[in-house]
C-alpha positions as CSV (number, residue, x, y, z in Angstrom):
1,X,29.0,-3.3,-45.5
2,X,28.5,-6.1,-43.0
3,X,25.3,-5.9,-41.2
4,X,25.3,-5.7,-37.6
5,X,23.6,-8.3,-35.4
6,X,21.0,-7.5,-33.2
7,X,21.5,-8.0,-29.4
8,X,20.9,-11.3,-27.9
9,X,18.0,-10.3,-25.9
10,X,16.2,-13.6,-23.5
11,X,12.3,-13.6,-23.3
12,X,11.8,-14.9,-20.0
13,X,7.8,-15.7,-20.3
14,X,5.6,-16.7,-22.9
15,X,3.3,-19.3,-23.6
16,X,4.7,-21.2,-26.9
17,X,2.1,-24.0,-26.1
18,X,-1.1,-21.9,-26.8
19,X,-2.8,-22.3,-29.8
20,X,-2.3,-18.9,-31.4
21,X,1.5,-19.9,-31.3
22,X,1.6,-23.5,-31.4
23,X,0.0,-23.7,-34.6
24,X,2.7,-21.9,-36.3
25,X,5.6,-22.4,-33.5
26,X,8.6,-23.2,-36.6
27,X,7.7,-19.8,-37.8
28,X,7.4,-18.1,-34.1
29,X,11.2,-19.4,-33.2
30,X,12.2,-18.9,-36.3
31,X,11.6,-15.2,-36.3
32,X,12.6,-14.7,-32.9
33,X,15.9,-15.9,-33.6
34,X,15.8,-13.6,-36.2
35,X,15.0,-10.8,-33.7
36,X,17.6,-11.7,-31.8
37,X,15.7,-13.2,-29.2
38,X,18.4,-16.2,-28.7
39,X,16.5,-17.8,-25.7
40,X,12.9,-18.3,-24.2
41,X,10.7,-19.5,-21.3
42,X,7.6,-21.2,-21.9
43,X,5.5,-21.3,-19.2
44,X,3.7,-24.8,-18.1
45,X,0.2,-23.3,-16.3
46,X,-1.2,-26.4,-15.9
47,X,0.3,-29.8,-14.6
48,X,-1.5,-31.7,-16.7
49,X,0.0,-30.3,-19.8
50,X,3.8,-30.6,-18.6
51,X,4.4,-33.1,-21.1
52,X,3.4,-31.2,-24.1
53,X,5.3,-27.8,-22.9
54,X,8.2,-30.1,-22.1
55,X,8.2,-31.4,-25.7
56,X,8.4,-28.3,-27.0
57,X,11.4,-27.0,-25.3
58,X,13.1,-30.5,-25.8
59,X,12.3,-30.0,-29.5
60,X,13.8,-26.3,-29.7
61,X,17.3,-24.5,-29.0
62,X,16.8,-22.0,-26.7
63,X,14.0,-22.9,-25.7
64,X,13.8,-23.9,-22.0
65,X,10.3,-24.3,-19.1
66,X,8.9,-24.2,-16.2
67,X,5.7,-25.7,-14.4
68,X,3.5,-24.9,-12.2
69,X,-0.8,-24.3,-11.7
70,X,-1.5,-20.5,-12.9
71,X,-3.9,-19.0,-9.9
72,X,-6.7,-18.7,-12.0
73,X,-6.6,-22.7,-12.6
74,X,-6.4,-23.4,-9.1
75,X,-9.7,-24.0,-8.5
76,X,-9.9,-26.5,-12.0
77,X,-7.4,-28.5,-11.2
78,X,-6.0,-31.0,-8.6
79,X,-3.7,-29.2,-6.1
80,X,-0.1,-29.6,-7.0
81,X,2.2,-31.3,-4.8
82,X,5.8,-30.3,-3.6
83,X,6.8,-34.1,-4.5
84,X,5.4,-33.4,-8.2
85,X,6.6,-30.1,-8.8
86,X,10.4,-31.6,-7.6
87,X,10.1,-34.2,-9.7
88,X,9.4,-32.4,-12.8
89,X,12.2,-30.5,-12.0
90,X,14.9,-32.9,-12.4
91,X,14.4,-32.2,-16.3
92,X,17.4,-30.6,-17.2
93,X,15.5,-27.7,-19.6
94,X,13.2,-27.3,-16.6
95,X,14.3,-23.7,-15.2
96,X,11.5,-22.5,-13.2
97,X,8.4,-23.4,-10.2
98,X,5.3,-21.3,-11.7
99,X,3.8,-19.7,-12.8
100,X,2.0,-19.5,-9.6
101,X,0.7,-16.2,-7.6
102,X,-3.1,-14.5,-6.9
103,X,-5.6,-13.7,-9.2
104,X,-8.7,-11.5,-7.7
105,X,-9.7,-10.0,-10.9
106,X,-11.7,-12.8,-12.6
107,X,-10.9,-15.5,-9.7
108,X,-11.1,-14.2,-6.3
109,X,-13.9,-16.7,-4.8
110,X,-11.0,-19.2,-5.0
111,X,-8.7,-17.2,-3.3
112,X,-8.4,-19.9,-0.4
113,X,-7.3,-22.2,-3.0
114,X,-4.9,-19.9,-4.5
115,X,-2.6,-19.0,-1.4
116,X,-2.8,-22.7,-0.7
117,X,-1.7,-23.6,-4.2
118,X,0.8,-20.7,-3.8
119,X,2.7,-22.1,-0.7
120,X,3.6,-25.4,-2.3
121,X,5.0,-23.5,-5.4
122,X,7.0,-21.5,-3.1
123,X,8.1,-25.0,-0.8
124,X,9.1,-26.7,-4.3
125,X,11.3,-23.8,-4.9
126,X,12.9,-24.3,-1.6
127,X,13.4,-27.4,-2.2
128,X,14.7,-27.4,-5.6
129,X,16.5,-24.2,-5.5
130,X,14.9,-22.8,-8.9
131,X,13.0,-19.6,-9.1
132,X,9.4,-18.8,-8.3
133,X,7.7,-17.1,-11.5
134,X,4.8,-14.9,-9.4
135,X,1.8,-14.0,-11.1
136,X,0.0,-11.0,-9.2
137,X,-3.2,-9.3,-10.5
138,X,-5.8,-7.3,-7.5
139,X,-4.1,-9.0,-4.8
140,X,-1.4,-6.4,-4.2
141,X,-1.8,-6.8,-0.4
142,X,-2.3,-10.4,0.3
143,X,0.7,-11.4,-2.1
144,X,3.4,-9.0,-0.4
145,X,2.1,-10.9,3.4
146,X,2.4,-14.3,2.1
147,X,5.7,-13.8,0.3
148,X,7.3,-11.7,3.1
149,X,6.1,-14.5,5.6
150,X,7.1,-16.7,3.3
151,X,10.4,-15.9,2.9
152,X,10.9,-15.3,7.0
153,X,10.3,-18.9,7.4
154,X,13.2,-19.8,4.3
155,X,14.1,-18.1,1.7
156,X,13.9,-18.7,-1.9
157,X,14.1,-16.5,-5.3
158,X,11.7,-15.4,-7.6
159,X,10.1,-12.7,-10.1
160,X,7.3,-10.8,-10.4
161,X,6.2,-11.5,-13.8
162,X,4.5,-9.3,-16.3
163,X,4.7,-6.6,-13.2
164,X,2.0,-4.2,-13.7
165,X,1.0,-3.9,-10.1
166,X,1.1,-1.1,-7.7
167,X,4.5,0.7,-6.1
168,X,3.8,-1.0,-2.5
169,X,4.4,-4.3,-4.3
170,X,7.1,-3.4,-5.8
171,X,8.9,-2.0,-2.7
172,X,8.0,-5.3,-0.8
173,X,9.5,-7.7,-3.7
174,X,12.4,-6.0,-4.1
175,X,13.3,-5.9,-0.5
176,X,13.0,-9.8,-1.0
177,X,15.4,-10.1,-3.5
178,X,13.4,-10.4,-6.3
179,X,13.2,-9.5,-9.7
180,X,10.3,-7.2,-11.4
181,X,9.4,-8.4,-15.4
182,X,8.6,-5.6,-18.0
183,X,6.0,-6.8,-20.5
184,X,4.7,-4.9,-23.5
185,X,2.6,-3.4,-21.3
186,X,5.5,-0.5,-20.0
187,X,5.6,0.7,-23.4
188,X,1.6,1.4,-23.5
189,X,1.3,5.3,-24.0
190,X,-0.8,5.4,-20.5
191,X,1.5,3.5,-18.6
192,X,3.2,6.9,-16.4
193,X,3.0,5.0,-13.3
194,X,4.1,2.1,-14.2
195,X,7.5,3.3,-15.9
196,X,7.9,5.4,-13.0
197,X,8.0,2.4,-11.0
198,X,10.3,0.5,-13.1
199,X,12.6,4.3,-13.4
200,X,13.5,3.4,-9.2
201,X,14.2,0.0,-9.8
202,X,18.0,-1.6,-9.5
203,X,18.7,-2.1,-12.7
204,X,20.6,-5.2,-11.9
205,X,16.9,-6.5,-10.7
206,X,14.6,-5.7,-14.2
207,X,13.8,-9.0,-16.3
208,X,12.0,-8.4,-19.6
209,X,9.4,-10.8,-21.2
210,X,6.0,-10.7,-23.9
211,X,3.7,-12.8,-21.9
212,X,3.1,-14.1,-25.6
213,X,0.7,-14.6,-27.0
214,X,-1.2,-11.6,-24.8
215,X,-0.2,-8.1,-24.4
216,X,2.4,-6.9,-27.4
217,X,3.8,-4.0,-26.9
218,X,3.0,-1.1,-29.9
219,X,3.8,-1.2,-32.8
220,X,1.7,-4.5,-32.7
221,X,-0.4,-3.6,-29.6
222,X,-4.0,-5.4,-30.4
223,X,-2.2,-8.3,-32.2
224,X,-1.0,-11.7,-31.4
225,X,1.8,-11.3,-29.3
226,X,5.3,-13.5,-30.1
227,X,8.8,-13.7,-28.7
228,X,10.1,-11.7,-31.4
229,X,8.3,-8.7,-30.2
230,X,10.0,-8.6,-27.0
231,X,12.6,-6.3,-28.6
232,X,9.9,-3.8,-28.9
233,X,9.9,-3.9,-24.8
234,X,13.4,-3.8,-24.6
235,X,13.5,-0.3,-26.7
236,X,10.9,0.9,-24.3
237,X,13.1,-0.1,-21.0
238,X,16.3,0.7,-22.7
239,X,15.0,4.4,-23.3
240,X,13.5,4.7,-19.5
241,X,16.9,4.1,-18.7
242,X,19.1,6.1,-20.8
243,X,20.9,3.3,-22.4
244,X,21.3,1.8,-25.6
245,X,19.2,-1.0,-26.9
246,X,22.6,-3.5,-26.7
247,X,23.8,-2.5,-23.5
248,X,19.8,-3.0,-22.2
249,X,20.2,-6.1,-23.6
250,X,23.3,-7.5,-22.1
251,X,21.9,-6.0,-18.9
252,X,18.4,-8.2,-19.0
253,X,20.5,-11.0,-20.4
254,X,22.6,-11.3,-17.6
255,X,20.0,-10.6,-15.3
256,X,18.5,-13.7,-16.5
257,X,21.6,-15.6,-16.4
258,X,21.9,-14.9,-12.9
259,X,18.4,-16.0,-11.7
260,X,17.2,-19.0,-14.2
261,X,20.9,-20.3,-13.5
262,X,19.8,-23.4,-15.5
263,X,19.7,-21.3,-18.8
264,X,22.7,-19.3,-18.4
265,X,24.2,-18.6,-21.5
């Protein structure tokens, strides 16, 4: 009997440049291709290491980037420009601005810096049409004004990455436009609130990703996260939703296609 292959699922954020990957990174896309996970988004979260995040997607199939300052470097390093964050998106594997956002958990005495740092991501998006990748942890409040103000004064697209914030958010994003990101972390047994969040979202709005190498989902919860793993995730939102893994799949898959346009399948 011929086996069946497994869904082309996308993970749309991980971190293939980090150590705890990219000391075994042949392995790590070998075994998400196994998976099924046919395409991925490493995230650049610091400027000055575009060129070795860019290698790696050059070096890869299905493996795409993006670039941007992570809020929690904002303070380290020197403030990104609109001119530099354009110009590193005329790469064509280049598919996203970010990942940028608010931090208050470990980082909020730079939280000037932050929203500063934030507004030029969100002016290079403009500009270059991609999507914002939004990273939001304790700043619920401040994030929804900047990004509804934002997006009064021209809009642009983006997601809400790793989403794991409150309903308010969620509400306000959505109303933007943009997409919400499961991670591993909607398929933690404590996470009611969360997957009741996700439960009202438009389905034709839900992006799924690892975050790798942080937060797997169970059965691996505690471990290195990898791409691969993503298809634990997609189980997890598949089941919220009554659907089948596959058709969960092509959902988030075309979900994908639709906003990271440069990656469409």
């Amino acid at each position: 009997m011929t086996e069946t292959a497994p869904p082309a699922l996308v993970d749309s954020h991980c971190h293939l440049d980090f150590p705890q990957l990219a000391e075994d990174l042949p392995g790590v896309v070998a075994r998400a291709h196994a998976a099924g996970v046919t395409r991925m988004v490493t995230i650049c979260t610091r400027l000055s290491q575009a060129d070795r995040v860019r290698a790696i997607a050059e070096a890869h199939d299905g493996v795409f980037w993006a670039a941007g300052v992570h809020p929690m470097h904002a303070a380290e390093e020197p403030l990104a420009t609109v001119e530099a964050l354009a110009a590193l998106a005329g790469h064509p594997r280049l598919v996203g601005i970010g990942e940028t956002g608010l931090d208050y958990h470990y980082t909020a005495d730079s939280a000037a810096r932050q929203q500063e740092s934030l507004r030029i991501h969100i002016e290079a998006a403009r500009r270059t049409g991609l999507p914002l990748i939004i990273h939001a942890r304790n700043a619920d409040r401040d994030i929804a004004r900047i990004l509804e103000a934002e997006h009064r004064a021209g809009p642009f697209r983006a997601v809400m990455h790793c989403f794991s914030s409150g309903e308010a958010l969620a509400r306000a994003a959505l109303d933007l436009g943009f997409y919400l990101s499961m991670s591993g972390i909607l398929a933690f047994p404590k996470s009611h609130a969360l997957r009741a969040i996700f439960a009202s979202c438009p389905t034709d709005r839900i992006l799924v990703e690892t975050d790798a190498p942080y937060l797997a989902p169970p059965p691996h919860r505690g471990r290195r996260n990898e791409p691969a793993f993503v298809v634990h995730t997609a189980r997890a939102g598949a089941a919220l939703f009554g659907m089948a893994p596959d058709a969960f799949a092509r959902l988030t898959s075309a979900n994908f296609d639709r906003l990271f346009h440069r990656a469409a399948a």
